[in-house]
C-alpha positions as CSV (number, residue, x, y, z in Angstrom):
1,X,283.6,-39.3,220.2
2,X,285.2,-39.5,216.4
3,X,289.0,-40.7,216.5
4,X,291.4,-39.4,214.1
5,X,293.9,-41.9,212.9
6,X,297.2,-41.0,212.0
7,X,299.0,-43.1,209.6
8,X,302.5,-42.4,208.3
9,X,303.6,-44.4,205.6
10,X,307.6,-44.7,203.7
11,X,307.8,-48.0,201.7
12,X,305.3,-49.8,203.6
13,X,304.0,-51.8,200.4
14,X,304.5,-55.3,202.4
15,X,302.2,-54.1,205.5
16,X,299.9,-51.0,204.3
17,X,297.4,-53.5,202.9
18,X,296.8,-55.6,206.2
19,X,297.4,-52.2,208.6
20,X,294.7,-50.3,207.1
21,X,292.4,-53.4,206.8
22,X,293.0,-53.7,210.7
23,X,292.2,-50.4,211.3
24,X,289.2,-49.8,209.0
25,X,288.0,-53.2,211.2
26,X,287.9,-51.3,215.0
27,X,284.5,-50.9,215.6
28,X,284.6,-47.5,216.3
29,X,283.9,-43.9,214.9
30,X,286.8,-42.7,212.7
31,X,288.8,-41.2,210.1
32,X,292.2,-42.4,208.7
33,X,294.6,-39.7,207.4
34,X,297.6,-41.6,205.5
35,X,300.6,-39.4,204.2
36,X,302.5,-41.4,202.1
37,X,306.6,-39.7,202.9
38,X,307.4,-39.9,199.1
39,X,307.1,-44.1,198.9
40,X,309.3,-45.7,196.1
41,X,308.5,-49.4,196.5
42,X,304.1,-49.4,195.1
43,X,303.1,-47.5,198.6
44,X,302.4,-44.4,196.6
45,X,300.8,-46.5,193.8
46,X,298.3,-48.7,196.1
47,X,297.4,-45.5,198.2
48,X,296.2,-43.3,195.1
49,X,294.0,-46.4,194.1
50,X,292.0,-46.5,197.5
51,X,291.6,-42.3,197.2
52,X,288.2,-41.7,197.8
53,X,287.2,-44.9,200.0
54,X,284.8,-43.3,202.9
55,X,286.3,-42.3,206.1
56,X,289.7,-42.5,204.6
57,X,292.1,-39.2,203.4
58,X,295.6,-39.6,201.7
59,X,298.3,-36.5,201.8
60,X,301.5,-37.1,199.8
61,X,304.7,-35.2,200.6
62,X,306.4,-34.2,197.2
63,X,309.7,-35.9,198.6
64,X,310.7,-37.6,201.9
65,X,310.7,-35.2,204.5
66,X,310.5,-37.7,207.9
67,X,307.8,-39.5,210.0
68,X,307.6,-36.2,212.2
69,X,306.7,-34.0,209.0
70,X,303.9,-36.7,207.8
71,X,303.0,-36.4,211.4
72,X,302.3,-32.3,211.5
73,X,300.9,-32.8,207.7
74,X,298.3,-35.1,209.3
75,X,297.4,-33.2,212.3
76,X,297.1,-29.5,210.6
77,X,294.3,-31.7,208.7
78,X,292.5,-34.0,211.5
79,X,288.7,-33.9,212.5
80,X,288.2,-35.8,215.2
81,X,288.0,-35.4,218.7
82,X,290.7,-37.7,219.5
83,X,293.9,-38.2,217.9
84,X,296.1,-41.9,217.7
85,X,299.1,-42.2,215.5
86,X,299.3,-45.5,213.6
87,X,302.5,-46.9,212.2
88,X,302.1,-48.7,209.2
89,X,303.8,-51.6,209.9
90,X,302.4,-54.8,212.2
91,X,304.1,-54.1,215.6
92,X,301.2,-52.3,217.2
93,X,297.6,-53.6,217.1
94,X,294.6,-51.5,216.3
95,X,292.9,-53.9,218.6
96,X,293.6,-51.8,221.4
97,X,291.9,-48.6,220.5
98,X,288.8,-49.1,222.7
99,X,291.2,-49.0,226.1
100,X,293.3,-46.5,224.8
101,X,290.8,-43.9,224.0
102,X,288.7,-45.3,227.2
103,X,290.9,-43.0,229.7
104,X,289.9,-39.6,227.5
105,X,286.4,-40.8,226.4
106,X,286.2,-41.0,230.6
107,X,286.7,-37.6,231.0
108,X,290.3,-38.6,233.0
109,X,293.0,-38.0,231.1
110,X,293.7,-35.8,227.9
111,X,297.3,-37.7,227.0
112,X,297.3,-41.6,226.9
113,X,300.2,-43.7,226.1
114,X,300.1,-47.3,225.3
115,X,302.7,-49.5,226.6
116,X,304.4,-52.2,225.6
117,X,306.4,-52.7,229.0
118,X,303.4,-53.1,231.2
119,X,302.6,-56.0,229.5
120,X,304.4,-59.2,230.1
121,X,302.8,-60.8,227.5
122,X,305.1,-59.2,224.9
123,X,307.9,-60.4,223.7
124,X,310.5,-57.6,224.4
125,X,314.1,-59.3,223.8
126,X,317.1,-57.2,225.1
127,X,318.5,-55.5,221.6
128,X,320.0,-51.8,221.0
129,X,316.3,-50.9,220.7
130,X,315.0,-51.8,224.2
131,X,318.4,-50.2,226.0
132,X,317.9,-47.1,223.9
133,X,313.7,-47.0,224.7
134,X,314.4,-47.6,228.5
135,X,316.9,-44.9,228.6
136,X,315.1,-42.5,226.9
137,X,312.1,-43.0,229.1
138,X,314.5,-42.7,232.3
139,X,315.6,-39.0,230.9
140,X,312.0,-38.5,230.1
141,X,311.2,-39.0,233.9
142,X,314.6,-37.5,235.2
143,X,313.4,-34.1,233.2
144,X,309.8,-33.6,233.4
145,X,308.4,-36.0,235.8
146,X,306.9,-37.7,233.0
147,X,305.9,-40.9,235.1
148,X,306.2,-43.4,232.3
149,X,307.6,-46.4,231.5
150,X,307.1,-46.2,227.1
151,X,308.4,-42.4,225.9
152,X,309.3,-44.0,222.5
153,X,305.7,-45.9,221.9
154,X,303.5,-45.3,218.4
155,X,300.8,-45.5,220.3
156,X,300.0,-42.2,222.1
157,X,296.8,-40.6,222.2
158,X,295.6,-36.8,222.4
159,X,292.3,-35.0,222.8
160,X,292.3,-32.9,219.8
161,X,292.8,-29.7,221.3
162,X,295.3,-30.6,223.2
163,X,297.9,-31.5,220.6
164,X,297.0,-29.0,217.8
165,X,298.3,-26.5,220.4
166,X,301.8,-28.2,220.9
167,X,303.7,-26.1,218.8
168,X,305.7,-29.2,216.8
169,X,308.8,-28.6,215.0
170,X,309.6,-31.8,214.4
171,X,311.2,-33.8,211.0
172,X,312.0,-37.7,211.7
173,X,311.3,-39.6,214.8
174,X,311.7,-37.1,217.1
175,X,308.5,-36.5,217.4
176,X,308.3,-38.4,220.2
177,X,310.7,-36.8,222.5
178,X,309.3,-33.5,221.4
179,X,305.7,-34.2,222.0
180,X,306.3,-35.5,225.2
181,X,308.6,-32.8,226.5
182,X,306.2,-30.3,225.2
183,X,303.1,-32.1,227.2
184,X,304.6,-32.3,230.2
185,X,305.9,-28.8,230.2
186,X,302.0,-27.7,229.2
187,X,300.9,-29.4,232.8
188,X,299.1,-32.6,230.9
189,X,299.6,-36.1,232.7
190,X,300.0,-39.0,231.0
191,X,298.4,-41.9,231.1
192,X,299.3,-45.3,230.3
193,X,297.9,-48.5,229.6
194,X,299.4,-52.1,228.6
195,X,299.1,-52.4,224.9
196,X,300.2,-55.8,222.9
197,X,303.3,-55.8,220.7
198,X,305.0,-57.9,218.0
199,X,308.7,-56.7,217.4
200,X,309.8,-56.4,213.9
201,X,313.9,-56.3,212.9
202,X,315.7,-54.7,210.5
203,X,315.1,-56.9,207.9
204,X,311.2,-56.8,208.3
205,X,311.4,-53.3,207.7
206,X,312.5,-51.6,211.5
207,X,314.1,-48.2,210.3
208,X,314.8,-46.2,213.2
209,X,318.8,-46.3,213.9
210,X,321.6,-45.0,216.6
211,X,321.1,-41.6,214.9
212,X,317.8,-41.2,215.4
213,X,318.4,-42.5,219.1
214,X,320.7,-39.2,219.2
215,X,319.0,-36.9,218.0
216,X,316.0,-38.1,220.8
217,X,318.6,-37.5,223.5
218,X,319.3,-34.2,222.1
219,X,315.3,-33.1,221.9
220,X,315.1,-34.1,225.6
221,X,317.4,-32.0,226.6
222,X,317.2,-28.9,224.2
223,X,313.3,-28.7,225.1
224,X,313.8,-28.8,228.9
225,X,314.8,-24.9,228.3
226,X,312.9,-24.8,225.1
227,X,309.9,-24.4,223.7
């Protein structure tokens, strides 16, 4: 079973380095697919000089178009069997492939999420962040049974199949909301597992913001009626 990993990058020239290096380090059968969202900070720069390293493929958008547009630019080109989406910053740990793809590689599940809240090992402090993840998830489960306790989580999993027939229309970090909405409303369960986590703030690079919080309140609700 080949996984497909999914790495969106916008000025990630502090963290791109070590990510990748992590990644490349799972023992396990894979392919990276990196789109660089129009970097300005050397991410651009560093990513054309590793074109061409085995197992790894680099898309550039011609100008910043959001995480959910590197997203559907990555999975229009992915071939594996499984799909993971990677952030390119430190907070999630590659580490945990092997259990996350174990549920699909099992034959029993096709979604997997990983979550940070079922571990208590990670450090989780009450911010704006956690409030806004824990409410999200809450109208996650209010609208489409989802039965999770991480709808805002990098790490989520698909056969191959399964999400290259979600029709996404996301732009920026909706794609969560959307994806989930959309997989729920398609019949999949999802399944979760504890992952590990090491919070980053604003000054180490965190960009999602109250807007984008907003608009993932808004995709809950518009795709309950649409599709």
């Amino acid at each position: 079973m080949k996984l497909s990993v999914i790495v969106p990058v916008y000025n990630e020239i502090n963290t791109i380095q070590e990510i990748l290096r992590r990644v490349k380090e799972v023992p396990i059968e894979k392919e990276i697919l990196i789109v660089d969202d129009f970097s300005t900070d050397g991410t651009r720069e560093y990513l054309k000089s590793i074109e061409g390293e085995q197992g790894i493929r680099v898309f550039y958008h011609p100008r910043n178009m959001g995480k959910g547009s590197a997203i559907r630019t990555a999975v229009a080109n992915v071939g594996g069997d499984v799909v993971i989406i990677q952030d390119a910053d430190l907070e999630y740990d590659p580490g945990d492939y092997h259990k996350l793809v174990a549920p699909i590689a099992e034959g029993k599940a096709s979604v997997v999420y990983g979550s940070r809240y079922s571990n208590p090992e990670n450090e989780l402090p009450l911010t704006r962040f956690k409030i806004g993840v824990l409410l999200l998830t809450a109208l996650a489960n209010l609208l489409y049974g989802a039965g999770i306790t991480d709808e805002a989580t990098c790490y989520k999993v698909f056969k191959t199949d399964v999400i290259k027939r979600i029709p996404l229309k996301c732009k920026r970090f909706e794609f969560c909301p959307e994806v989930t909405a959309k997989i729920r409303k398609r019949g999949y369960r999802i399944e979760e597992v504890p992952i590990s986590f090491k919070y980053r703030t604003i000054k180490e690079g965190k960009k999602i913001g109250w807007r984008d919080g907003v608009e993932a309140v808004i995709a809950l609700l518009k795709y309950r009626i649409m599709d």
